[in-house]
C-alpha positions in Angstrom: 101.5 -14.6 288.0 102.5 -10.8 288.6 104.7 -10.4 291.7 103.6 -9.7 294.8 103.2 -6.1 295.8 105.1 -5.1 298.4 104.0 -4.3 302.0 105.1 -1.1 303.5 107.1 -1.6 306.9 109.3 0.8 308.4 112.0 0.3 311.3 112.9 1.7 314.4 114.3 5.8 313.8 112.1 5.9 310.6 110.5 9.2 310.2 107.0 8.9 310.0 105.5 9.8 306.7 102.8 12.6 306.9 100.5 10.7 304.2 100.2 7.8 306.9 97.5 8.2 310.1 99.7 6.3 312.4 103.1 5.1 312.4 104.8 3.0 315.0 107.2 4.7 317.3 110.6 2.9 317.6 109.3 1.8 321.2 106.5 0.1 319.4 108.6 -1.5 316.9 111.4 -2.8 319.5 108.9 -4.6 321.4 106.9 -6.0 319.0 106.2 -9.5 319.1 106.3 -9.9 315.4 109.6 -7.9 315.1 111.3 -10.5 317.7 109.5 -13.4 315.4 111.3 -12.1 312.4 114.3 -11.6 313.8 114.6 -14.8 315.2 114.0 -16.2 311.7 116.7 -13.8 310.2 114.4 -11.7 307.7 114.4 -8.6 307.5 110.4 -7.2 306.2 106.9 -8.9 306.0 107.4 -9.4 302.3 110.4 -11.8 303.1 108.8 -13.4 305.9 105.4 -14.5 304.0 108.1 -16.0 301.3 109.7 -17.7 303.9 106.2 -19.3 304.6 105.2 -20.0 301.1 109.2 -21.6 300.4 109.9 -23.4 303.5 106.3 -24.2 305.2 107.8 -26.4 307.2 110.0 -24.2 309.3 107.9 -21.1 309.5 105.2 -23.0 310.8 107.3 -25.4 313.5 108.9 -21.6 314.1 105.3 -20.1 314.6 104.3 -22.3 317.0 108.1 -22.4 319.6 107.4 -18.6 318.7 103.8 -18.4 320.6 104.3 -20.9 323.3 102.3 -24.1 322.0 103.0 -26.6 325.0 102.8 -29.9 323.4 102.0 -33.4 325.0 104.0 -34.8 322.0 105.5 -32.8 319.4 104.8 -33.6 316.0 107.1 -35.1 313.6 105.9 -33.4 310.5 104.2 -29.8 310.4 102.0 -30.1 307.3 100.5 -33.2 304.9 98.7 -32.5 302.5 98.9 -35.9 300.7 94.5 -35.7 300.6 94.5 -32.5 298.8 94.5 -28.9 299.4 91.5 -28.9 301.1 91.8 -31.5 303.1 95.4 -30.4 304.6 96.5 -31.8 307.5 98.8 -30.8 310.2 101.2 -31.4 312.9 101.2 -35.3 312.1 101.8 -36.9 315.4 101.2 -34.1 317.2 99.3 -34.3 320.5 98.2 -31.1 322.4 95.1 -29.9 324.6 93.6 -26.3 324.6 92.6 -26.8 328.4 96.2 -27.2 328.9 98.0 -24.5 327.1 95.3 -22.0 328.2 94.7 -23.2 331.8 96.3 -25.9 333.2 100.1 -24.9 332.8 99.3 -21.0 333.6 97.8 -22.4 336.9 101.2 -23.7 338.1 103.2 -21.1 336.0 101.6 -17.8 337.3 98.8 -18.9 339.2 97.7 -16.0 341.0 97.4 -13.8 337.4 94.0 -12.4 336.5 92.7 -15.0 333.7 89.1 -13.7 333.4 87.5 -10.4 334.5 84.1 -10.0 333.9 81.7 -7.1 334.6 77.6 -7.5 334.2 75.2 -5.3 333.2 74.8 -3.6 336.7 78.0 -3.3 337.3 78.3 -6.4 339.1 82.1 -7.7 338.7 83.9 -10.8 339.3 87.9 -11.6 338.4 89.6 -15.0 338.4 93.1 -16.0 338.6 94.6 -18.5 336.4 94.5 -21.1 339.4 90.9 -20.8 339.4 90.2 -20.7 336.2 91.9 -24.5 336.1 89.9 -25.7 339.1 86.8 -24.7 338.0 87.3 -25.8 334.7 88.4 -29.5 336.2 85.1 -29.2 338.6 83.2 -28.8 335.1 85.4 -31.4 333.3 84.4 -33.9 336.2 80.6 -33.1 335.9 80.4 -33.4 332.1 81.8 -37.0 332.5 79.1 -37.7 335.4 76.8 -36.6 332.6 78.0 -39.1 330.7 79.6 -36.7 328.2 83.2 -39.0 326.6 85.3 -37.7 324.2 83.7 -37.2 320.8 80.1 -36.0 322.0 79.0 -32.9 321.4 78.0 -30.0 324.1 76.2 -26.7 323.3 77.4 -23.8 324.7 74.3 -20.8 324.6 75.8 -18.5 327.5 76.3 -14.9 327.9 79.8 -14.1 328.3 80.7 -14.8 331.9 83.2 -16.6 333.7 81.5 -20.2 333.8 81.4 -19.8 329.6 85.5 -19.7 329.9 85.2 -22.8 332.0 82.7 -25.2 330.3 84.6 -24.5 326.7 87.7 -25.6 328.2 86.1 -28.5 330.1 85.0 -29.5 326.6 87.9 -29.7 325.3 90.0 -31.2 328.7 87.4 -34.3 328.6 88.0 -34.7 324.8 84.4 -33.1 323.8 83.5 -31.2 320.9 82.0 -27.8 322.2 79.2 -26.0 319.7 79.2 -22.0 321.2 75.8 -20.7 319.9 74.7 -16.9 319.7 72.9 -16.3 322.9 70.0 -14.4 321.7 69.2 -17.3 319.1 65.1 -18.9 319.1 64.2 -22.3 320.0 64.0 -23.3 316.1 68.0 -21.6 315.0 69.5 -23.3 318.3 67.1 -26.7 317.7 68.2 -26.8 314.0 72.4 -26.4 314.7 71.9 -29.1 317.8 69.6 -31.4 315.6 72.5 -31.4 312.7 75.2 -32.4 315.3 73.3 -34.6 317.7 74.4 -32.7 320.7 74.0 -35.0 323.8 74.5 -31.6 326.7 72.9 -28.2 326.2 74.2 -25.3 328.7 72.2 -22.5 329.3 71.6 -19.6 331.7 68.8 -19.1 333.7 69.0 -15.8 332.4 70.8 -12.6 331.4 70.7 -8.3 331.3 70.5 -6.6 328.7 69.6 -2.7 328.9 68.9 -3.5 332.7 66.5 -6.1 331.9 66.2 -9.8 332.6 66.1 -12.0 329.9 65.1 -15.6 330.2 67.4 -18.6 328.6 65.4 -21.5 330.4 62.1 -21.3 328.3 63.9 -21.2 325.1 65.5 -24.2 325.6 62.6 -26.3 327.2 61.8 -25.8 323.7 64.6 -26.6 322.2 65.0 -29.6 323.9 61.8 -30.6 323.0 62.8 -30.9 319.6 66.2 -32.5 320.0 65.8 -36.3 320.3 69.6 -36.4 320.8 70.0 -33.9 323.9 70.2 -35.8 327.2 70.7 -33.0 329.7 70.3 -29.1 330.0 72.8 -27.5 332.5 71.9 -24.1 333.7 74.0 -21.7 335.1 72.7 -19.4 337.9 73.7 -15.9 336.2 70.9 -14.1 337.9 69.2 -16.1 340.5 65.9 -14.1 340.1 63.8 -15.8 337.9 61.3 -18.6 338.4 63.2 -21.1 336.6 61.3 -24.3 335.6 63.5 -27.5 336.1 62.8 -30.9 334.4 64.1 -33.3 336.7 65.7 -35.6 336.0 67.1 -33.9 332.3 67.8 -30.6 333.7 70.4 -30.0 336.3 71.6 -27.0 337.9 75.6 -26.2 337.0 76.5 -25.2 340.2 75.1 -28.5 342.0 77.4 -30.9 339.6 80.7 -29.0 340.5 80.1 -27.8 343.5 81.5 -31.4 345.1 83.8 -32.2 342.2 87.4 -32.3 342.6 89.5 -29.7 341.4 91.7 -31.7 339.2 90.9 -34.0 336.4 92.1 -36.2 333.7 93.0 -34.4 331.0 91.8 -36.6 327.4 95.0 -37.3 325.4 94.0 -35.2 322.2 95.8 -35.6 318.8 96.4 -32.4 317.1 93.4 -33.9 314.5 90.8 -34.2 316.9 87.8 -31.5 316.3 87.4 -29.8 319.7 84.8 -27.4 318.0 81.9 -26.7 315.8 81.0 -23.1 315.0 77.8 -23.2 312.5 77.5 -19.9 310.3 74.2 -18.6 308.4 74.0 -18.1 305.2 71.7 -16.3 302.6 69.6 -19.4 301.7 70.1 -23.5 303.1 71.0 -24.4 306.4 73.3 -23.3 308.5 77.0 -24.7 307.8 78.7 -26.5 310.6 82.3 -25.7 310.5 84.2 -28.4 312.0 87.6 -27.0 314.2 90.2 -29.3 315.6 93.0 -29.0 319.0 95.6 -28.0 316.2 94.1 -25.9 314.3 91.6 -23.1 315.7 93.6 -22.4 318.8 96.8 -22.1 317.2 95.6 -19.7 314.4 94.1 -17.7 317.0 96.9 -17.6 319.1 99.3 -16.8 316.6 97.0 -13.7 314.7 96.5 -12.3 318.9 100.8 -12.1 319.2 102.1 -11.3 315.6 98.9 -9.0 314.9 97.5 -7.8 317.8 100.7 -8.0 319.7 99.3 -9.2 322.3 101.4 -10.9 325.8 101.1 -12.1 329.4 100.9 -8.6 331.0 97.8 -7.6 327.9 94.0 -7.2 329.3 91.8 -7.8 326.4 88.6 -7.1 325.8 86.6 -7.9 322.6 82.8 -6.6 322.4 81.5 -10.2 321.2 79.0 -13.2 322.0 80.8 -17.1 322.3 78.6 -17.7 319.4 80.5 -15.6 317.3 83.9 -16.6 315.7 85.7 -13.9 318.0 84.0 -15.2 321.0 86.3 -18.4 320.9 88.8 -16.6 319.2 89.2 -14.5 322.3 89.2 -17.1 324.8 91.3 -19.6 322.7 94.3 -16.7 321.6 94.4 -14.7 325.3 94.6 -17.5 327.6 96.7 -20.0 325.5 98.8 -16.7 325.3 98.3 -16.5 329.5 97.2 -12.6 329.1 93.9 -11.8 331.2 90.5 -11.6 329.6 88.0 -9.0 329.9 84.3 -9.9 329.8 81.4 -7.6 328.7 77.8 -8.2 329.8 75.4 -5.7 328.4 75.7 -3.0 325.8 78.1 -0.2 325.2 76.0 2.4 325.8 74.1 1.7 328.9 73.1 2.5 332.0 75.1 5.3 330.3 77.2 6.1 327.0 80.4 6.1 328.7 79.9 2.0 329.5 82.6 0.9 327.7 84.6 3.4 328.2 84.6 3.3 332.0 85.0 0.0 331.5 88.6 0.3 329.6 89.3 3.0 332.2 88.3 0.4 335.5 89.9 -2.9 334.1 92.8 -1.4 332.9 92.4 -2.6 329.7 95.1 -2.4 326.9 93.9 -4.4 323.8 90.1 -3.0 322.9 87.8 -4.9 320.3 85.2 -3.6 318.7 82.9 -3.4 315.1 83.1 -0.1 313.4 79.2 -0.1 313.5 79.8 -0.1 317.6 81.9 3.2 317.0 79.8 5.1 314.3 77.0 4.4 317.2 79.3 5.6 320.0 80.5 9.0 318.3 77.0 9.7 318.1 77.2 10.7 321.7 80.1 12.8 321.0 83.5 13.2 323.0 82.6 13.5 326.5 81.7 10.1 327.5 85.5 9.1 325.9 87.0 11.6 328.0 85.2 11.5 330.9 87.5 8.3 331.5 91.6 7.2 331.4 92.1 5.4 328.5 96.1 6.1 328.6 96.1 1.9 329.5 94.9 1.4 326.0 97.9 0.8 323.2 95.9 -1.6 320.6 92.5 -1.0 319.5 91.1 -3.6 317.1 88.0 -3.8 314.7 86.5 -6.5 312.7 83.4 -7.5 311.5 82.9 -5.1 308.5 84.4 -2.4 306.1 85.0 1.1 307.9 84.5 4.4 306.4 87.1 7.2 307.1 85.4 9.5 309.8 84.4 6.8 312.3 88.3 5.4 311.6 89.8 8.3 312.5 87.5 9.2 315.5 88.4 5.6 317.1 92.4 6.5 316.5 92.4 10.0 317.8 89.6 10.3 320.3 89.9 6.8 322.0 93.2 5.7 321.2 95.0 9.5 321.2 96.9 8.6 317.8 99.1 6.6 319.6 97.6 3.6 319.1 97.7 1.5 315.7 93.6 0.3 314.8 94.1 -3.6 313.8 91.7 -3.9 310.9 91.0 -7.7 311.0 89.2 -9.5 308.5 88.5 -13.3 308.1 86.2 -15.7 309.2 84.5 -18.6 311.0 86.2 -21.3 308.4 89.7 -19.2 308.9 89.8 -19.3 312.3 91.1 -15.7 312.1 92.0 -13.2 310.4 93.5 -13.7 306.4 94.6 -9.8 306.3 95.3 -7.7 309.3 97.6 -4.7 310.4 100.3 -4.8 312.5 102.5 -2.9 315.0 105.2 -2.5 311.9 103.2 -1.0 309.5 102.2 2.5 308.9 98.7 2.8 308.4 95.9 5.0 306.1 92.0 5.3 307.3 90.1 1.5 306.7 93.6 -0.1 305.7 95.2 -3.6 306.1 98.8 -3.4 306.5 97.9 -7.0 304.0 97.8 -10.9 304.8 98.2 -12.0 308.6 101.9 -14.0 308.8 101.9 -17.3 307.3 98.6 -16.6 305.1 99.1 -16.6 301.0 96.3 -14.4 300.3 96.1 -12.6 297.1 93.4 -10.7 295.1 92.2 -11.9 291.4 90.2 -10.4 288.6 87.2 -12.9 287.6 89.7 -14.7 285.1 92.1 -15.7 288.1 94.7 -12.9 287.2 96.8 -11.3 290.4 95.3 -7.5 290.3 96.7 -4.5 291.9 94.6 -0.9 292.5 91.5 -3.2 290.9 88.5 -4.6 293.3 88.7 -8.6 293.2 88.3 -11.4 294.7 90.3 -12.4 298.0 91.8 -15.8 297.6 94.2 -17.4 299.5 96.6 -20.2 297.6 97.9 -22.2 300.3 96.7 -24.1 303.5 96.8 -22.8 306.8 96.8 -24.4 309.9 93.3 -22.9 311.0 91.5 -23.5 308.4 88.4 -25.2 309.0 88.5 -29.5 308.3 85.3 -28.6 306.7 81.5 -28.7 306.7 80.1 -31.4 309.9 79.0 -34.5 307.5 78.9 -32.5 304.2 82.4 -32.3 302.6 80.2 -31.3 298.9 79.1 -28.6 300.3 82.6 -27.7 301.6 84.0 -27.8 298.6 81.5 -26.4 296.8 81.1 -23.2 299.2 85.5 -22.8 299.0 87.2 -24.4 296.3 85.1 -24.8 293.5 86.0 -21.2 291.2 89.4 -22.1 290.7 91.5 -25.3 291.2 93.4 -25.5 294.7 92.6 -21.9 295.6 90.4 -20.7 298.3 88.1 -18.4 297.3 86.8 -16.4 300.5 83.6 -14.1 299.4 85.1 -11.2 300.1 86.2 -8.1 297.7 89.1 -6.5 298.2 91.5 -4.3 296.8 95.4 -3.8 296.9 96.4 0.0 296.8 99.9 0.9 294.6 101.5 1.9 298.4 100.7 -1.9 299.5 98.1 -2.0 301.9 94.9 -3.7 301.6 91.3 -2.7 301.4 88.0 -4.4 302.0 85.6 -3.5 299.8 82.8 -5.5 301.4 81.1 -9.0 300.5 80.9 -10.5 296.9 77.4 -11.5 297.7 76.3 -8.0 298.5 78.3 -6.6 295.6 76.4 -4.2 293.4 76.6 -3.9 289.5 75.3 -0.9 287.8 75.4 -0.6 283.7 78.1 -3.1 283.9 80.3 -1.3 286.7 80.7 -3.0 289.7 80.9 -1.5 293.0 81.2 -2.6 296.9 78.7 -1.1 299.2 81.3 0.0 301.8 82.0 2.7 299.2 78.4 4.2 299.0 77.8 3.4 302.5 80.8 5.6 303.1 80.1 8.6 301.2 76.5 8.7 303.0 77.9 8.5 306.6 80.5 11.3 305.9 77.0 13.2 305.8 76.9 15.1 309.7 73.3 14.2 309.2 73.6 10.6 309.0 74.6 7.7 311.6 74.3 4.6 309.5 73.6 3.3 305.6 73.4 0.3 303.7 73.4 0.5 299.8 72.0 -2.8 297.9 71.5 -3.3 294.3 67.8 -3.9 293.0 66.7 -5.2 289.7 66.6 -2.3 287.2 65.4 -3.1 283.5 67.6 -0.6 281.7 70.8 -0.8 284.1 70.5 -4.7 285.3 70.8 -2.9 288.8 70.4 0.4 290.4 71.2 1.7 293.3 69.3 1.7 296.2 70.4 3.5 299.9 69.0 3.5 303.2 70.1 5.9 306.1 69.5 5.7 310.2 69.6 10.0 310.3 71.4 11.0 313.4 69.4 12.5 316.7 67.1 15.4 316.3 67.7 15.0 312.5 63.8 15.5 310.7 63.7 13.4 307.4 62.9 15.5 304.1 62.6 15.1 300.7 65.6 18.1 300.1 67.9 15.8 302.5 67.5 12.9 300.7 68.5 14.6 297.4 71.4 16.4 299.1 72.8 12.3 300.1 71.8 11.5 296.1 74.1 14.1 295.0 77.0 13.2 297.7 76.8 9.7 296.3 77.1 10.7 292.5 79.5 13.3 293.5 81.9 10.6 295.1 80.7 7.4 293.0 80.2 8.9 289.7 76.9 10.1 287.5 76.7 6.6 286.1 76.2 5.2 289.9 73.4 7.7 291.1 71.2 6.2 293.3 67.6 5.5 292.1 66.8 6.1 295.9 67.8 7.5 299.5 65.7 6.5 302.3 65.8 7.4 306.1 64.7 4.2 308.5 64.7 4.2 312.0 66.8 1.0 312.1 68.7 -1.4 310.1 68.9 -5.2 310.7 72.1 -6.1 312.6 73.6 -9.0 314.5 74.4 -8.3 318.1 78.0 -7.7 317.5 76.9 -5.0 315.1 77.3 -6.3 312.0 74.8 -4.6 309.0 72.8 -7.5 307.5 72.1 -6.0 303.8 70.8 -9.1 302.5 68.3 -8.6 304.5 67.6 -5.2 303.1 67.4 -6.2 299.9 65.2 -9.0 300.5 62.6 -6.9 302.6 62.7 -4.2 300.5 61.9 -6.2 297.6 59.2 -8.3 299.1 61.7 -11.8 299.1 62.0 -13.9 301.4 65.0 -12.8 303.7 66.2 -16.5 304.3 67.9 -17.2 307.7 66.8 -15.1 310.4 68.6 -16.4 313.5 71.5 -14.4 313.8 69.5 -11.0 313.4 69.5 -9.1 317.0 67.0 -6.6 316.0 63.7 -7.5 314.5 61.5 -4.3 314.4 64.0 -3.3 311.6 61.7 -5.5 309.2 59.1 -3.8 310.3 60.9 -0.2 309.1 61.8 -1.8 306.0 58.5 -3.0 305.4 56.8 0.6 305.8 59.4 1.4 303.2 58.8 -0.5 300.7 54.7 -0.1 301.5 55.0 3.8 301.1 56.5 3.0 297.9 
């Protein structure tokens, strides 16, 4: 195997280097998180600290975990077995731990009068809790679930906007030994039916309802329905969010939330968890089959969070995050497991970004004083479509980490984030990963300088590499992002289908996880992602990611958002095909289309000229943002566009249809 290329880093005094967009300031560097993490492990530069962890696994891991604060109830006496196989790695043997613990319980009697959760509604509304309520309430919760019935091993579904009561019932999950399922709020009846059905959830928790755009929306209907077709679910709890509604209640299934806490006690028994216990399922969708339930355990998803939030997000106790997600999202956990097992305060976000007004989330930063902001790049190419004045109508000088996820970015809505929001003082934390990671597999960091869309390359700990399609190690070469050894997040796999597990991860090449994901290491060391395998596009032979295409579009000042698929062609295999949300007051034409054509082939190459540019009013997106091309492809080719659940807006079918019906 070809060695590693090395990762860029610099230390404190460096002169920045004018190819770079950011570099850290020796301030940044002497209080990093991951500099005092190195240091304390005696290396000297990320390339000798992922070493460590592929050497010596044992001690960068047990070091990982004294590093981020991991309270145990009993440490473990080994740190990693994989004795079962690669896949089925196992770790912290004889470990026992409990999330409701490290991110409540011990914060509660530590710094008790701390902000843990700060939420603000849709009309403004606020609420904050202090660590020591956080722990009470989640002990009145913990006490209700086991009046339920609920013991450890049964499973609860979690549908909730994000407000303080989520925080609490997934950590009463957890504290009374239960496995907690977090699904996407806006789901139907049949996507949340089918995930409870597969795991027999015995407790479904709803709301009676939520805002969006200043608008109610209903919960309780949805899941009368949904229990109808759940043999398994015993009780639906709802949680009085707006109080306004004429809720329907089932007696004696149904049960308000706040009448079985409101007389609990506000301590409880916490369930003596071993490190192996699954404490989670997150299910994820998928192009065709049913949804995947990825099983999580105390050891594992917690930790991994944790650990990414300090060494890559450099995040601490005095931090205020906020991440613009849903629970039923990987980062909705993520956020709740990694800040408060850290004992930094979380900021919650009911609503949209850009209403009552465009400057919502920035007077939110500005109010809440927050200083480590989450968000997709499809949430900023929307926002600087409103231009600079909502961003500095507000103080963002409390801001020094923005973060992104979620998709590939394209250089102008980059460098709009780092300048306008963050004033070029603060790095952008491209993080990519997944549901089955638990995280992040590459990331940046607050040691390495950074170019538009970059990586500084794998998170700490994470053996993540990049081959061509016969298993070679590539550099300056789009391949596929593999990772060669375990990881102590990484999902115990598929609920009751280890096939499919194996199938889905570990099947291309022996005892290396193959992700789905392209991506690319430049000559100066940091890594690019080039977008998903399944949405890759091959032209005449030459393949091609649609972040590339997609990026050469929105560099247009004409265009907001694109989406490039690939489309059966008889000569070619597959030709290009792009579509394009024009920005306000922009009128579609035939001579604007050709102009995008030509800045396509002009940055992609003759060969790779599109056989199409269309303008749509919409494209298909989850509700953190997220572009959903398969779906593009599908409804522009008259195919079946498979799972539909996770999609947030479904009158873009509708545009795509008129599409494909004017031909």
């Amino acid at each position: 195997m070809p060695a590693r290329p090395m990762v860029r880093t610099v230390s404190a005094g460096t002169t920045p280097t004018t190819s770079f967009a950011w570099s850290p300031t020796a301030e940044q560097i002497e209080r990093s998180r991951l500099r005092s993490f190195m240091t304390r492990l005696g290396v000297d530069d990320l390339d000798e600290l992922n070493d460590l962890a592929r050497r010596d696994p044992e001690r960068f891991w047990a070091a990982t975990v004294d590093d981020i604060g991991i309270g145990w109830v009993q440490r473990p006496t080994r740190m990693r077995d994989t004795g079962p196989g690669l896949p089925f790695t196992r770790w912290w043997t004889g470990g026992r731990l409990n999330l409701a613990t490290n991110a409540a319980d011990r914060w509660a009697h530590s710094q008790p009068g701390r902000d843990a959760v700060v939420w603000e509604g849709d009309d403004g509304t606020e609420r904050v809790w202090s660590y020591h309520e956080l722990a009470a309430e989640t002990a009145r919760c913990a006490n209700a679930l086991r009046g339920l019935g609920v013991v450890p091993g049964d499973v609860v579904g979690l549908c909730l906007p994000m407000i303080p009561e989520t925080v609490a019932i997934f950590l009463a999950c957890s504290k009374v030994g239960a496995i907690v399922t977090p699904l996407f709020s806006g789901y139907g009846a049949g996507a949340l039916a089918a995930r409870l059905q597969d795991c027999e959830a015995k407790v479904l928790v709803v709301a009676d309802g939520f805002l969006r755009r200043g608008a109610p929306v209903p919960m309780k209907p949805v899941a009368d329905e949904v229990a109808a077709q759940t043999p398994s679910l015993r009780h639906v709890v709802v949680v009085r969010r707006l109080g306004t509604l004429d809720v329907t209640m089932h007696r004696p299934r149904d049960v308000w939330y706040d009448d079985i806490t409101v007389a609990q006690p506000s301590s409880a028994e916490t369930h003596d968890t071993h490190a192996d216990d699954p404490f989670m399922l997150i299910y994820t969708s998928g192009t065709t089959g049913r949804p995947k339930g990825t099983v999580h355990v105390q050891g594992g998803f917690p930790i991994k969070s944790t650990q990414d939030m300090a060494h890559c997000f450099d995040v601490g106790r005095s931090d205020r995050l906020l991440w613009f997600t849903d629970i039923g999202w990987m980062m909705g956990p993520w956020a709740i497991c990694g800040a408060l097992t850290i004992g930094a305060s979380l900021v919650l976000f009911e609503g949209v970004p850009d209403h009552p007004g465009p400057d919502r989330l920035w007077s939110v930063v500005h109010r809440h004083r927050v200083t480590v902001l989450g968000i997709a790049p499809t949430v900023v190419r929307a926002l600087m479509r409103h231009g600079d004045d909502p961003v500095h109508a507000h103080d963002l000088s409390s801001l020094r980490v923005l973060g992104s996820s979620g998709e590939p970015w394209n250089v102008d809505p980059w460098l709009w984030f780092l300048d306008r929001v963050g004033g070029g003082r603060c790095p952008i934390i491209n993080y990519s990963g997944g549901t089955e990671v638990s995280g992040g597999i590459v990331a940046g960091n607050m040691l390495t300088p950074l170019k538009p869309c970059a990586f500084a390359g794998p998170c700490p700990g994470m053996d993540a590499d990049v081959l061509d399609e016969n298993g070679n190690s590539v550099t300056n070469q789009v391949g596929e992002l593999v990772v060669r050894s375990p990881w102590p997040g990484m999902t115990h796999g598929f609920w009751h289908d280890p096939d499919r597990y194996l199938q889905t991860y570990w099947s291309r090449w022996p005892n290396i996880w193959v992700h789905g994901d392209w991506a690319e290491i430049a000559p100066d060391g940091l890594w690019y992602i080039r977008g998903r395998s399944d949405d890759t596009i091959k032209v005449a032979g030459k393949r091609l990611g649609p972040a590339e295409v997609e990026s050469a579009l929105v560099a247009h000042p004409d265009v907001a958002e694109a989406a490039a698929v690939g489309v059966p062609d008889p000569l070619k295999g597959e030709a290009l095909v792009c579509f394009v949300v024009l920005g306000p007051g922009v009128v579609d034409s035939a001579e604007l289309m050709s102009e995008l054509s030509a800045c396509v082939t002009t940055e992609m190459g003759k060969a790779l000229r599109p056989k199409t540019v269309v303008a749509v009013a919409e494209l298909p997106k989850t509700r953190n943002a997220k572009i959903l091309r398969r779906i593009v492809r599908a409804v522009y080719l008259g195919n079946d566009p498979g799972d539909l659940s996770s999609l947030e807006n479904h009158t873009a079918i509708a545009a795509l249809e008129a599409v494909r019906a004017a031909g």
